[in-house]
N, C-alpha and C positions, 0 to 999 in steps of 0.2 A: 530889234528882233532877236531873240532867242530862244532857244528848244532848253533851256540847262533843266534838268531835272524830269523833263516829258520822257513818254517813255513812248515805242515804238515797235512796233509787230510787223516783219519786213519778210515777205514770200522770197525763195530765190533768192537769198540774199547773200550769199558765197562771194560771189563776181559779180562783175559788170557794173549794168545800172541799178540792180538790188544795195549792191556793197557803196557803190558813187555815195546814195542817196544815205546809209548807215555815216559814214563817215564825216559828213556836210553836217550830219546830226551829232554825232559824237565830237566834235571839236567844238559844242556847246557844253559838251557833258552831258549830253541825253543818254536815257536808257534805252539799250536796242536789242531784240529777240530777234534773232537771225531763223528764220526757220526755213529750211531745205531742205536737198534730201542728199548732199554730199558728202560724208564723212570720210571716205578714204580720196585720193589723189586720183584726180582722172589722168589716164594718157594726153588728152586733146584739151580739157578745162585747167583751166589754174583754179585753187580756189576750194576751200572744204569749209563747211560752218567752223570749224576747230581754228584754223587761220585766218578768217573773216574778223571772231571771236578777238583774235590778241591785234588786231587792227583797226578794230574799235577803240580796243584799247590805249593803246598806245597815239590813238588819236586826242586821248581825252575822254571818253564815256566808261560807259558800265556795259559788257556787254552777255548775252545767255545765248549758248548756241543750240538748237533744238534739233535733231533730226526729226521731219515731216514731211510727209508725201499728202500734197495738200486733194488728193481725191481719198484721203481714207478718214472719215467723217472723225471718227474717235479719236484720233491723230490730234488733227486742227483743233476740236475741243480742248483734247489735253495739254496742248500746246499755247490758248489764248490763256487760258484757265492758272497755270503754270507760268505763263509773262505776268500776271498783274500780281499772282500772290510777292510772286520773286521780288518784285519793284514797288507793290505798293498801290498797283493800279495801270491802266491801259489809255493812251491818248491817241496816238495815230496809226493808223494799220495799209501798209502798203498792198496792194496786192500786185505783186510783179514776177510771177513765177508766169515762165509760159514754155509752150512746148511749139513746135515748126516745123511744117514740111511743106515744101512751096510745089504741089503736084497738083495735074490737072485731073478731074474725077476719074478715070478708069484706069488713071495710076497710081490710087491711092489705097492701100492696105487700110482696111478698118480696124486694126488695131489700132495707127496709125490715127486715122478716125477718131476713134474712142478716146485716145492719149489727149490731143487736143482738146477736145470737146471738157475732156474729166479739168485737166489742169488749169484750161485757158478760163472756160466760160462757166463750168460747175465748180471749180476752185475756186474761183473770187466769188461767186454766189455762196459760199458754205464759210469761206473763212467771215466775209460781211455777215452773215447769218448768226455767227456764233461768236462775232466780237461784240455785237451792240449791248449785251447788258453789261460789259467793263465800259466799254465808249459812253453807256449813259451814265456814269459817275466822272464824269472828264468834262472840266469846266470850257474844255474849246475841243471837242472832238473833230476828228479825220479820218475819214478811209479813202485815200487816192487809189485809184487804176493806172495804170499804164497800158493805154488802151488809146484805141484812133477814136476821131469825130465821126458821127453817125451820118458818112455820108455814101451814101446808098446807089454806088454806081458799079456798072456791070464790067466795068475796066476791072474792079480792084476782085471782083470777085473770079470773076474768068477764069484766069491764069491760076489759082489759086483756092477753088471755093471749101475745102475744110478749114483751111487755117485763116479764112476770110470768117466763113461763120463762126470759128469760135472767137478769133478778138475783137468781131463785134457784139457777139454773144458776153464780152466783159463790158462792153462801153452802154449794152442794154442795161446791166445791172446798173448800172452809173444813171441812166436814163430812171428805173421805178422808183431805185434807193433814195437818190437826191429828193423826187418827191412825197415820198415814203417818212421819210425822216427830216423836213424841212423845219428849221428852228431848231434840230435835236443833234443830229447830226452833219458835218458837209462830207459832202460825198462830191469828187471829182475825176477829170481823168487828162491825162497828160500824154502829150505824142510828140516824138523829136520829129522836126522838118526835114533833118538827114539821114541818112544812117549814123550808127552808134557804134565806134570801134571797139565794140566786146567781143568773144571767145566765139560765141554764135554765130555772129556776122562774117568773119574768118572761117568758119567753119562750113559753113551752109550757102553765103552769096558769093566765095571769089577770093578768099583770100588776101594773102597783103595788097594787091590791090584796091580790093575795097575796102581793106582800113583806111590805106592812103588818103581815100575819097569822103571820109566819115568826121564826126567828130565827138572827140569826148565825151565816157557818160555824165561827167564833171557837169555840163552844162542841165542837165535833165535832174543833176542832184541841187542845183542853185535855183531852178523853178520849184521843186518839189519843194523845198527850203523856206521859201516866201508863200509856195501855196499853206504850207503848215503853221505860217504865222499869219495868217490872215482869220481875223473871226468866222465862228460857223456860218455864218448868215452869206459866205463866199462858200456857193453851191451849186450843183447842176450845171458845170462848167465843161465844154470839151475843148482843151489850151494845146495849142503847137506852142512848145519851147522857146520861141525865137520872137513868137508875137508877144507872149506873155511878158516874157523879159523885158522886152525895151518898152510895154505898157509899164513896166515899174521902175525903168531910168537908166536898164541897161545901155549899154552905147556900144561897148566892145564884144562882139561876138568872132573876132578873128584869134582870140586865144586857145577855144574850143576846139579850132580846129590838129587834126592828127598832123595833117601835112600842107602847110602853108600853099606849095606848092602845086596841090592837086587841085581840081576843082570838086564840088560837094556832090553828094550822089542822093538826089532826094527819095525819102524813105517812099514806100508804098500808104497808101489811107491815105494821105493829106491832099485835102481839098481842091481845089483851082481856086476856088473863090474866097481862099484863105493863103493869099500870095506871102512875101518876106517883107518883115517891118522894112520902112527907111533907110538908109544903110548897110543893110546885111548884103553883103554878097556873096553869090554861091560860086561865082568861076573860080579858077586860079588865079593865086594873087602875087602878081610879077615882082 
């Protein structure tokens, strides 16, 4: 398996699991377009396309940092447009940019509303939109999601129903796309079974304790990794992290974690009747 020379169109891709998955790529030597909307130092994110950019680097790849705010249509154009001339051409395009607020409807600002809606579900629809004629010159094209399984239960929405509809509002795209473009395109989508100890998660569920509880976006960048070397004809997938892996030989999934010590704090979206491979365990490990 390797990316050396593929090039790669990465939403949100500053920190976290945007940056995990640049970096997993770039120690092939992949070419990677960082496009967010960071450019100066936030108080509460680590993490600017500019410092992403020389951490590609220094990983080993090529990298182009873009400022993009993926709901301004002409943006995202200029920006696919502007990755394949740079490199040469365009092969997989992440879409991992998302926005979050975990409120129930009549505490929910529609701005707030909107924000979601534009980033989560009309962002990945518009950037897919306007990657596929570079993806159609790309002898194994990719557009992954970072998006849940389309499972359609009143638990996940509840508690939550803007920012329910819009990351399932990504995993619909994943739903027409994959059919849309079968043979031409794969199109997938990928969901960690725990939380993911990024900036986000720290910031919005809990703090260092829910890092504790999390694990690595490291693990979400070595699915993403294998889903990108796998032929087109590997399509219309919705993969938890943890199943997917040990379907392809992982065995160790205790390195992933933040803090040996804690036990895992499983994300929101995943299934019941998408339990933990063999082996994995989620408590604390004495």
């Amino acid at each position: 398996m390797s990316l050396k020379g593929k090039t790669l169109f990465i939403t949100g891709g500053s920190r976290g699991i945007g940056l995990a998955i640049a970096l997993k790529a770039a120690s092939d030597g992949a070419n990677i377009a960082i496009a967010a909307k960071t450019v100066e130092p936030h108080p509460k994110l680590e993490g600017t396309i500019h410092t992403a950019a020389a951490d590609i680097e220094k990983a080993g790849g090529r990298a182009l940092a873009l400022q993009v705010d993926v709901r301004e249509e002409a943006a995202v154009k200029e920006a696919l447009d502007q990755t394949a001339a740079h490199f040469g051409g365009l092969d997989i395009v992440v879409n991992n940019a998302s926005a979050i607020q975990l409120t129930p409807v009549a505490q929910t600002d529609m701005r707030r509303f909107d924000l979601m809606q534009g980033i989560n579900a009309r962002g990945t629809f518009m950037v897919s939109k306007h990657a596929l004629p570079h993806l159609a010159k790309s002898a194994n094209p990719h557009i992954l999601m970072l998006s849940p399984p389309l499972d359609m239960k009143e638990k996940w929405f509840a508690p939550a129903t803007a920012y329910a509809m819009a990351k399932f509002g990504m995993s619909l795209v994943v739903l027409g796309l994959a059919g849309e473009q079968r043979g031409k395109v794969a199109v997938n989508a990928l969901w960690p079974r725990t939380t993911i100890a990024t900036a986000a998660i720290k910031n919005l569920l809990g703090g260092d304790a829910i890092m504790r509880m999390s694990r690595k976006p490291e693990i979400l960048a070595e699915a993403a990794y294998r889903i990108f070397n796998k032929p087109k004809s590997f399509t219309g997938n919705f993969l938890i992290d943890d199943t997917f892996l040990a379907g392809e030989g992982v065995t160790d999934f205790d390195r992933y974690r933040a803090d040996p010590s804690q036990p895992l704090q499983v994300d929101f979206f995943v299934p019941d009747d998408m339990p933990p491979p063999a082996g994995v365990n989620l408590k604390a490990l004495k």
